[in-house]
MMTF fields as JSON, N, C-alpha, C and O atoms, coordinates in Angstrom:
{
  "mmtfVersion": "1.0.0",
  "mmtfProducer": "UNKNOWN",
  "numBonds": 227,
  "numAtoms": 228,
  "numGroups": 57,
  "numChains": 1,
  "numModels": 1,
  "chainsPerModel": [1],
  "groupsPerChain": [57],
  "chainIdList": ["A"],
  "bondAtomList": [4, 2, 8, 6, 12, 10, 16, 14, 20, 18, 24, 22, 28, 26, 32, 30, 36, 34, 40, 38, 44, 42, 48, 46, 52, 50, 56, 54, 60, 58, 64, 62, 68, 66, 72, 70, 76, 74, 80, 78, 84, 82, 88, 86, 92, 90, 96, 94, 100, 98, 104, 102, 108, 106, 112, 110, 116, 114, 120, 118, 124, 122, 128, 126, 132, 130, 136, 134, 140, 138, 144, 142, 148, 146, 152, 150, 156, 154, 160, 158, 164, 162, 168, 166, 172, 170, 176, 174, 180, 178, 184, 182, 188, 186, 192, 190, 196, 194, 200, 198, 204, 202, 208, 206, 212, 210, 216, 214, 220, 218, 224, 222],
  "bondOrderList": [1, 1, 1, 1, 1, 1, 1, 1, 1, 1, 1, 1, 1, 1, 1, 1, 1, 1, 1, 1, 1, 1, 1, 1, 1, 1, 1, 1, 1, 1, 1, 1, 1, 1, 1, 1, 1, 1, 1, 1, 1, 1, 1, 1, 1, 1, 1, 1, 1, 1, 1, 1, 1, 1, 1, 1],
  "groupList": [{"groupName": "UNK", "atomNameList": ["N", "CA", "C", "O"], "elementList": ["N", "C", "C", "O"], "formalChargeList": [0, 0, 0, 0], "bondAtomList": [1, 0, 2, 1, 3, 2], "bondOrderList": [1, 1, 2], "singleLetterCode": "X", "chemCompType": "L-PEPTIDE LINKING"}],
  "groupTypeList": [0, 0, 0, 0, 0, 0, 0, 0, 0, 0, 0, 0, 0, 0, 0, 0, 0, 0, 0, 0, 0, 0, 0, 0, 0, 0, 0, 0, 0, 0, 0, 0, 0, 0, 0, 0, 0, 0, 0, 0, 0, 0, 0, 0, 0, 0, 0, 0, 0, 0, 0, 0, 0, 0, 0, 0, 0],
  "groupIdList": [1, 2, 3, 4, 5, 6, 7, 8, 9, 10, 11, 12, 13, 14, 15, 16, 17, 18, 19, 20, 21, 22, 23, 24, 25, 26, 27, 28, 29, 30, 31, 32, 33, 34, 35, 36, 37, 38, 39, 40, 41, 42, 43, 44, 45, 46, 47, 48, 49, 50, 51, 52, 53, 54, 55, 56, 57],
  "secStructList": [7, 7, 7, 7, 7, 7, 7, 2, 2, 2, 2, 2, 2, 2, 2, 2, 6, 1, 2, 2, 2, 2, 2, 2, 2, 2, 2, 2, 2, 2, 2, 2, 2, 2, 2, 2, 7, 7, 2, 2, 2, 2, 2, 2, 2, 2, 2, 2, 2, 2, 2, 2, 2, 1, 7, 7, 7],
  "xCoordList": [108.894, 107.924, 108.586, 109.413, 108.02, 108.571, 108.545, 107.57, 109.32, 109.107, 108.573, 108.545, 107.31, 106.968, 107.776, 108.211, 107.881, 108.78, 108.343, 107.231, 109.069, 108.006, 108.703, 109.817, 107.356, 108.137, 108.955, 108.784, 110.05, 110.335, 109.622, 110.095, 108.571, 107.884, 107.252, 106.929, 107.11, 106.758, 108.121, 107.892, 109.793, 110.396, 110.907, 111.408, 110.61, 111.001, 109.958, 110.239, 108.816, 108.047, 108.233, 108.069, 108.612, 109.003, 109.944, 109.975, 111.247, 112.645, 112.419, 113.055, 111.177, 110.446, 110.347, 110.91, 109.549, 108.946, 109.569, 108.931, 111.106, 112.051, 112.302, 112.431, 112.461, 112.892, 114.272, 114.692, 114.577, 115.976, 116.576, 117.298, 115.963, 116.251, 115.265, 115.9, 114.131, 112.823, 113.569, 113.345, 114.751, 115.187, 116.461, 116.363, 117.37, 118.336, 117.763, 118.249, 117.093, 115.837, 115.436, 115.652, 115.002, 114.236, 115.643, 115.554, 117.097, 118.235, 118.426, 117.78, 118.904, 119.241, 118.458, 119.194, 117.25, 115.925, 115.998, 115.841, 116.395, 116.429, 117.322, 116.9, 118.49, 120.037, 119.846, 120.059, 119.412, 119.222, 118.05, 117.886, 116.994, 116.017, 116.601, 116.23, 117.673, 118.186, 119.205, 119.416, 119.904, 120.826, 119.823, 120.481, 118.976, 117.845, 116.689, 116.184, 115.907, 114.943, 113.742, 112.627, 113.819, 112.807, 111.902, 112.147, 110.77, 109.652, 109.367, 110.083, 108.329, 108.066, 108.448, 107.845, 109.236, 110.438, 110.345, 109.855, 110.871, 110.619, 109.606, 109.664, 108.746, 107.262, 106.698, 106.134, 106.928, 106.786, 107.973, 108.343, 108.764, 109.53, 108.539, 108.179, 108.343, 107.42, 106.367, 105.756, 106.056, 104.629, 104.756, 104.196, 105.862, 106.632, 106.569, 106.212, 107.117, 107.608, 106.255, 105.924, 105.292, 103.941, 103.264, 102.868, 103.145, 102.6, 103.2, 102.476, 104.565, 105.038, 105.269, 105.447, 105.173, 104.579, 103.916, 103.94, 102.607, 101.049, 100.571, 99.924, 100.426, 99.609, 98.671, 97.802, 98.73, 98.081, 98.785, 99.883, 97.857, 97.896, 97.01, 97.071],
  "yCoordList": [116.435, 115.374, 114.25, 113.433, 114.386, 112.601, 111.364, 111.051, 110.605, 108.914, 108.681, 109.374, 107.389, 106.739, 105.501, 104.612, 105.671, 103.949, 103.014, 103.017, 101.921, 100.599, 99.494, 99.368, 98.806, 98.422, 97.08, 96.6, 96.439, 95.472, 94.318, 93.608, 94.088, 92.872, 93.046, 92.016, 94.29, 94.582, 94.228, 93.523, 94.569, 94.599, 92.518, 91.82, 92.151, 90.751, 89.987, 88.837, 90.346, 89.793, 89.748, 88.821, 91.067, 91.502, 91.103, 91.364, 90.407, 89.768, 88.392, 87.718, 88.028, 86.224, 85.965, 85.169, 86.762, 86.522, 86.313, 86.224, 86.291, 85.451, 84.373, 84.258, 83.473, 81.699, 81.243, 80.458, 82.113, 81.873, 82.509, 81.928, 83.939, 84.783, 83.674, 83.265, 83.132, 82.433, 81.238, 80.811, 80.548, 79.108, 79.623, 79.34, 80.22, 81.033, 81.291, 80.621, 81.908, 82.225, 81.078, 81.272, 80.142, 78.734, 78.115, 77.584, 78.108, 76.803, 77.848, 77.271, 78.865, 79.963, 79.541, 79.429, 79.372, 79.357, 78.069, 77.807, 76.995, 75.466, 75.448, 75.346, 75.485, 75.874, 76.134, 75.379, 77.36, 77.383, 76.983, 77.141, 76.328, 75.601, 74.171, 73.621, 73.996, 72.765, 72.851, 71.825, 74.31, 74.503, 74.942, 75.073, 75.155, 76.088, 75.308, 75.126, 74.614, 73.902, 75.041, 74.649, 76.371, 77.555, 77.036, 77.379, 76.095, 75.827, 77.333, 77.829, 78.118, 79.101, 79.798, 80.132, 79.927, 80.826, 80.333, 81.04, 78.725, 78.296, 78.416, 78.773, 77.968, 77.988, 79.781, 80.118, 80.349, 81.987, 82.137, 83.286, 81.642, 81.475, 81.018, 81.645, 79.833, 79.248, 79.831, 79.635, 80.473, 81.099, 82.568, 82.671, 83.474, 84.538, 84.213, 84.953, 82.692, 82.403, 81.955, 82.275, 81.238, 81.014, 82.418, 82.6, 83.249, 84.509, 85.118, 85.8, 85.076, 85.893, 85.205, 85.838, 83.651, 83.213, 82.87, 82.253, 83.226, 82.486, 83.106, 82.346, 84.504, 85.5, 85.421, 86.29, 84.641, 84.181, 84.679, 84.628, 84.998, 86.245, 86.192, 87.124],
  "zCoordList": [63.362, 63.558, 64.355, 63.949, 65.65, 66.366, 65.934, 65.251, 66.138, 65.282, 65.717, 66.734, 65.706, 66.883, 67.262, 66.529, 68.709, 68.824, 69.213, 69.74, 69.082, 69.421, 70.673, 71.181, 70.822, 72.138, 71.622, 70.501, 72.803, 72.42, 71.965, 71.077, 72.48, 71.95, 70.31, 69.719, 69.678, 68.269, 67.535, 66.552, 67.756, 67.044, 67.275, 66.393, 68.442, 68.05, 67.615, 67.278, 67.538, 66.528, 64.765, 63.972, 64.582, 63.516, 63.282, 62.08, 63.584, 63.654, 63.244, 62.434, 64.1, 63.997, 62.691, 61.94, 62.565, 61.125, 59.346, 58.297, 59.621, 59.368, 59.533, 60.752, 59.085, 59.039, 59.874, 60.724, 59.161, 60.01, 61.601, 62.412, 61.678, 63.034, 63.823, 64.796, 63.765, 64.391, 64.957, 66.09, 63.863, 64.116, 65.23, 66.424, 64.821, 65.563, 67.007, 67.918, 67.204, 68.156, 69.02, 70.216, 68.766, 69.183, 69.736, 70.843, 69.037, 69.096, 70.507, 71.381, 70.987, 71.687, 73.288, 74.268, 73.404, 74.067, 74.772, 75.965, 73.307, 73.741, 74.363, 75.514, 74.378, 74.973, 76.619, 77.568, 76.572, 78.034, 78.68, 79.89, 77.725, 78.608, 79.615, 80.652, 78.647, 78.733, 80.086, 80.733, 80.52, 81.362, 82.326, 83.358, 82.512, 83.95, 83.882, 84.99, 82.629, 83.381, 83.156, 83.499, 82.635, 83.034, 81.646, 80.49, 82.099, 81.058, 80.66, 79.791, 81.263, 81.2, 80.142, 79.121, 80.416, 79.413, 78.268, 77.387, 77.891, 77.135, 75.875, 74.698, 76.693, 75.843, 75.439, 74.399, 76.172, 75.621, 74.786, 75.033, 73.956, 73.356, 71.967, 70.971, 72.372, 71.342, 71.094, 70.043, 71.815, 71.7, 70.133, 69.042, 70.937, 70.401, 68.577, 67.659, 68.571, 66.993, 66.654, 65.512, 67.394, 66.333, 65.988, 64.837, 66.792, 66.525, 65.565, 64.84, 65.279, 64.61, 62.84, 61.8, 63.065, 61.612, 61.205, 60.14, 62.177, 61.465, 62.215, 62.935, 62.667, 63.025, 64.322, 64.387, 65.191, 66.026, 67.71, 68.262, 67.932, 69.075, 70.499, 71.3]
}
């Protein structure tokens, strides 16, 4: 029987949804928002962790 696999965006959602990997996650994001300036990036960052702790999609 094959596993099914999942894509990356299922398993870092699933990672989020932890308190701590989510905050880890966010300090990481801020870091280099702060060295490049890449809003973008940023905010799909933020986006990633609201979805993944208050279900919103």
């Amino acid at each position: 029987m094959a596993k099914k696999l999942r894509n990356h965006d299922e398993v870092l959602l699933e990672q989020l949804q932890n308190a701590e990997m989510a905050k880890a996650y966010l300090e990481v994001v801020f870091e280099e928002y702060k060295q490049d300036g890449e809003l973008a990036f940023f905010l799909e960052a933020l986006r990633n962790v609201v979805e993944a702790q208050f279900g919103l999609g």
